[in-house]
Backbone as a printed PyTorch tensor [residue, N CA C, xyz], in Angstrom:
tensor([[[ -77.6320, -225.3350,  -46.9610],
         [ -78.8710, -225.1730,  -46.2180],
         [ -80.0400, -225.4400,  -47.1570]],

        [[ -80.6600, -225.9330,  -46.8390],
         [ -82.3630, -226.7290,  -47.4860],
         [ -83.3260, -225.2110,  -47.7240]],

        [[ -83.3550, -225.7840,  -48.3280],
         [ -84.9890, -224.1760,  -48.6590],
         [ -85.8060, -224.7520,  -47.1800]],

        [[ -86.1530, -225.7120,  -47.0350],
         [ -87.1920, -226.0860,  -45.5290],
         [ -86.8720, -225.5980,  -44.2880]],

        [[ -85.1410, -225.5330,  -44.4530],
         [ -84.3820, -224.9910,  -42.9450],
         [ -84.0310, -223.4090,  -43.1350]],

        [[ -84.3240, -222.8500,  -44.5070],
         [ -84.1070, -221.4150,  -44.5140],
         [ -85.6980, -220.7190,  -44.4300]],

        [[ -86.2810, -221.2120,  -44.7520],
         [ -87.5550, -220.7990,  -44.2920],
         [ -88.5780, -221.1050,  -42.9120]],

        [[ -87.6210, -221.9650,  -42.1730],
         [ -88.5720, -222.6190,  -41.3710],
         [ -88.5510, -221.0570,  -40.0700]],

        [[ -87.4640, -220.3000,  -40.0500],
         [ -87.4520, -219.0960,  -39.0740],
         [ -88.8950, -218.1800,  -39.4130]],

        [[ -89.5120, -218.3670,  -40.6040],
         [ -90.4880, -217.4390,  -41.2860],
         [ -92.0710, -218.0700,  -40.6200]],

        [[ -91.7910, -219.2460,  -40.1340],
         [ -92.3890, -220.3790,  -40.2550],
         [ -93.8180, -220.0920,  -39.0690]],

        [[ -93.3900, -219.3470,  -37.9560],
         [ -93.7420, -218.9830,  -36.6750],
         [ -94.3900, -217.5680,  -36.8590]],

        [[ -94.6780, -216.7340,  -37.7870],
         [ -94.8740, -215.3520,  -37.4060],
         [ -96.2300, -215.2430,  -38.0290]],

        [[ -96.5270, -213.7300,  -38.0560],
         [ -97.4790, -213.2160,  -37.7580],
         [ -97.1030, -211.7460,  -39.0200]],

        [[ -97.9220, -211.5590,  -40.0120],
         [ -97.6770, -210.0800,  -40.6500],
         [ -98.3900, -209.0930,  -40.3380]],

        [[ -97.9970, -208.2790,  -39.5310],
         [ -98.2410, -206.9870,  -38.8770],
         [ -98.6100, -205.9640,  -40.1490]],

        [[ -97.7550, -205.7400,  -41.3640],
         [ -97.8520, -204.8290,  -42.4490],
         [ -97.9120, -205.1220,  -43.6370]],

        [[ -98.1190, -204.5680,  -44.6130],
         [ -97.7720, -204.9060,  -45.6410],
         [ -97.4250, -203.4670,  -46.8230]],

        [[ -96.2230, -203.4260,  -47.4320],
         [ -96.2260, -202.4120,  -48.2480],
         [ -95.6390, -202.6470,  -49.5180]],

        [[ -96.0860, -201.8420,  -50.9080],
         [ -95.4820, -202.3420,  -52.0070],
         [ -93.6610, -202.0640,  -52.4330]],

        [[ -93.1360, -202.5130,  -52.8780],
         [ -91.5670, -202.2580,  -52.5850],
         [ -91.2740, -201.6670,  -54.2870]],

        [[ -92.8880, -202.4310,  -55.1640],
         [ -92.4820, -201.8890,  -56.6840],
         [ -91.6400, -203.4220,  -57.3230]],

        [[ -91.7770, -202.9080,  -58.9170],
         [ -90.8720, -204.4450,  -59.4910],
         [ -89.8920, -204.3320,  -59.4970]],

        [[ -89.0450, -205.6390,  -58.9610],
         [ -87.7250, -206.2560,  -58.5580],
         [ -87.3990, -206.9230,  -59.4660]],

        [[ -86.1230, -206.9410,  -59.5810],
         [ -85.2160, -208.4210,  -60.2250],
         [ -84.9800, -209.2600,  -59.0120]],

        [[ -85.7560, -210.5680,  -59.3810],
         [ -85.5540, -211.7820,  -58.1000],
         [ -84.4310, -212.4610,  -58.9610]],

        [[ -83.8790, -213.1440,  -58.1160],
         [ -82.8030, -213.7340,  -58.6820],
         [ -83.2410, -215.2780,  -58.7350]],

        [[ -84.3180, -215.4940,  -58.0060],
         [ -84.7220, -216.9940,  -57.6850],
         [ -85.7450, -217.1740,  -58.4470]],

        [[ -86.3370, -216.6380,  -59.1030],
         [ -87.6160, -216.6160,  -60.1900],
         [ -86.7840, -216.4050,  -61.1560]],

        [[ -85.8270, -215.8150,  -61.4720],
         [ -84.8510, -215.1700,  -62.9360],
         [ -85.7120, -213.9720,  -63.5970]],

        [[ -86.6750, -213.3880,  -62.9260],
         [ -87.4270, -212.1210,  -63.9310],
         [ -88.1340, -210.9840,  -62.6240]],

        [[ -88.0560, -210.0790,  -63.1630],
         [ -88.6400, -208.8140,  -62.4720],
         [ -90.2860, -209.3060,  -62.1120]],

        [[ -90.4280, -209.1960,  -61.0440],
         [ -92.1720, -209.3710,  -60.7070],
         [ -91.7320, -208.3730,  -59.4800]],

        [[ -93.7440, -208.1420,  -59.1830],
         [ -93.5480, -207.2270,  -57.7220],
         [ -93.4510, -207.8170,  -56.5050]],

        [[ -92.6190, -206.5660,  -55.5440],
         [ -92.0890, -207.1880,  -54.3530],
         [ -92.9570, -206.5860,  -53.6330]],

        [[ -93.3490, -206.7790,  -52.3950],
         [ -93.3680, -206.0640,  -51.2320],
         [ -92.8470, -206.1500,  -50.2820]],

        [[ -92.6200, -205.1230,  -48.7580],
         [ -91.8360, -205.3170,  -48.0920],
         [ -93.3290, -205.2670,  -46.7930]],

        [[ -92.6950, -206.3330,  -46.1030],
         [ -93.5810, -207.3750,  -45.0820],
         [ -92.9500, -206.9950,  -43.6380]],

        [[ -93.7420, -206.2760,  -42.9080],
         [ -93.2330, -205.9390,  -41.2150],
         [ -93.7460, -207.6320,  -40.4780]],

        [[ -93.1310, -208.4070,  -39.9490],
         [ -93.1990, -209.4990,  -39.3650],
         [ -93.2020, -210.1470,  -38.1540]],

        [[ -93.7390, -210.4290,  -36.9030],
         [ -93.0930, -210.6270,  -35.8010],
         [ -93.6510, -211.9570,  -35.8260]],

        [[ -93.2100, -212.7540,  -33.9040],
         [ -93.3010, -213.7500,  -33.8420],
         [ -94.3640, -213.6420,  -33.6230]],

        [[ -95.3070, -215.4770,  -33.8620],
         [ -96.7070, -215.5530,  -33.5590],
         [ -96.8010, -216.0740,  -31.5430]],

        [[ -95.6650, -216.3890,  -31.3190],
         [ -95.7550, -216.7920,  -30.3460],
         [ -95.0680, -215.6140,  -29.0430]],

        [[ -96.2000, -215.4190,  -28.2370],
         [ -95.3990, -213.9480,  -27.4190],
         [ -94.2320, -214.3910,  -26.7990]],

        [[ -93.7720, -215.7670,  -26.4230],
         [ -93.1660, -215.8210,  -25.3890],
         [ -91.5690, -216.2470,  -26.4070]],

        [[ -91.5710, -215.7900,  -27.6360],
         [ -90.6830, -215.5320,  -28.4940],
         [ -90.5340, -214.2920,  -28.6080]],

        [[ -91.1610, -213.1530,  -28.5280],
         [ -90.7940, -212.1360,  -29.2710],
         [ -89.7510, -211.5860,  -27.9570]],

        [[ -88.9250, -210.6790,  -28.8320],
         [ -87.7680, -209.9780,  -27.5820],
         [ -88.1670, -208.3660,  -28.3200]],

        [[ -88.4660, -207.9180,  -26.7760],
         [ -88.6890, -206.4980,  -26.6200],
         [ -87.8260, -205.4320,  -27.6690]],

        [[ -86.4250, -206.2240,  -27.1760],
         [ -85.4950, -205.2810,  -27.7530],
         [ -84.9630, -204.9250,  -29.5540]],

        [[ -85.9840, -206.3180,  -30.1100],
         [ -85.5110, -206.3960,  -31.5930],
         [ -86.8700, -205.5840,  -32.1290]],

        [[ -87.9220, -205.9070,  -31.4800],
         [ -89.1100, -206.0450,  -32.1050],
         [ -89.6120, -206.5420,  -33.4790]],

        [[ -90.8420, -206.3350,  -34.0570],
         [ -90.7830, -207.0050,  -35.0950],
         [ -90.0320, -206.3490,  -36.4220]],

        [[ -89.7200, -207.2410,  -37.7250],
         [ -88.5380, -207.2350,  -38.7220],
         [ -89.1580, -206.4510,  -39.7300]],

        [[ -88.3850, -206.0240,  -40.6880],
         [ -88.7710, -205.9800,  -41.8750],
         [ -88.2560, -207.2110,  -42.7520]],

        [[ -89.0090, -207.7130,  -43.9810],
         [ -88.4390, -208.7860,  -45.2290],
         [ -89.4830, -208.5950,  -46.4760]],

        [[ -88.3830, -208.5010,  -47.0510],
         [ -89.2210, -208.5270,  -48.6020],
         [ -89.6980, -209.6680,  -49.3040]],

        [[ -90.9130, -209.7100,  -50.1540],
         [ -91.1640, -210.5860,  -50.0750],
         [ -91.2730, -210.7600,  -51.7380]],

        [[ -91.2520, -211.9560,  -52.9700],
         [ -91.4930, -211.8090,  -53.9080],
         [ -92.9760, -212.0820,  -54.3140]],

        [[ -93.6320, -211.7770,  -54.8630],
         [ -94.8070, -212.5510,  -55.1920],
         [ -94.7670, -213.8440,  -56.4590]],

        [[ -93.4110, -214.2310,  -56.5620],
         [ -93.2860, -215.0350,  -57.3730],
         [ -93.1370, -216.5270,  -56.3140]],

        [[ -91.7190, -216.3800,  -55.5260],
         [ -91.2650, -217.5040,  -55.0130],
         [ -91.7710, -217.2180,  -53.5070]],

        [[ -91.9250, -215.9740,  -53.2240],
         [ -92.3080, -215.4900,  -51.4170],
         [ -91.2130, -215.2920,  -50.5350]],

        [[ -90.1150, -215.5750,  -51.5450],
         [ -88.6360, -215.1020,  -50.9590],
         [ -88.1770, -213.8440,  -51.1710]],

        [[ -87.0360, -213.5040,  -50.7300],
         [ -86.2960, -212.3570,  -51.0660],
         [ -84.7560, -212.3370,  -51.3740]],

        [[ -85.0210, -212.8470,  -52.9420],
         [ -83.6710, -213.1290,  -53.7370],
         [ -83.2190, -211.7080,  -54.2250]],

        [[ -83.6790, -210.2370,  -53.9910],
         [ -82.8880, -209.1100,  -54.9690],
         [ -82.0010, -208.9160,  -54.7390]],

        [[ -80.7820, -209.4290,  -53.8100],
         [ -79.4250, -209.2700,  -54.1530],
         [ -78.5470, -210.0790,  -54.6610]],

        [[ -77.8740, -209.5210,  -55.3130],
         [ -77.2800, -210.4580,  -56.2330],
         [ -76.5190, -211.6540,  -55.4970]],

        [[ -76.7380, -212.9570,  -56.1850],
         [ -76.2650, -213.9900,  -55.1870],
         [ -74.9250, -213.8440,  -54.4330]],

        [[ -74.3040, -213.8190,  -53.6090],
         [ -73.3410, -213.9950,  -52.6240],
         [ -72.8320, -212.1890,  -52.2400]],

        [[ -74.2590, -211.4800,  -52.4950],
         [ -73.3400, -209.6750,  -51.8900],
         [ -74.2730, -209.3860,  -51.1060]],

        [[ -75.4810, -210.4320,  -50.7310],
         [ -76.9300, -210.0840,  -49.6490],
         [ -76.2350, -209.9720,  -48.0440]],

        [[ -77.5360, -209.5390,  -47.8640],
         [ -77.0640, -209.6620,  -46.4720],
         [ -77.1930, -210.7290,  -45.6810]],

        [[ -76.1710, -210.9400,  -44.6070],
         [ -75.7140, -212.1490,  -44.0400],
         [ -77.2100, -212.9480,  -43.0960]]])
């Protein structure tokens, strides 16, 4: 999968929150910088589903991803 097609789901939203998560080990930068963790929904209403509502994702302030688990034990 392309970094363009793993990010493109991020691609549509809207950040509702923002909170500090503290310094992380990113695995995609290779060094501890700070994370925060980002409440997210869709920007478009006639996407959002009632029943999920909006997400939580962490975010790095290095790459803007969320590499802190160690490569292949993240969640699916």
């Amino acid at each position: 999968m392309t970094t363009a097609a793993a990010a493109e789901p991020y691609a549509r939203t809207v950040e509702l929150n923002r909170a500090p998560a503290g310094d992380l080990w990113c695995f995609g930068c290779r060094k501890r910088l700070v994370h925060a963790d980002v409440l997210l929904d869709h920007a478009d209403p006639a996407r959002r589903n009632p029943y999920i509502g909006p997400w939580w994702a962490r975010q790095c302030s290095g790459c803007g991803g969320d590499h802190t688990y160690f490569p292949g034990c993240g969640p699916l």
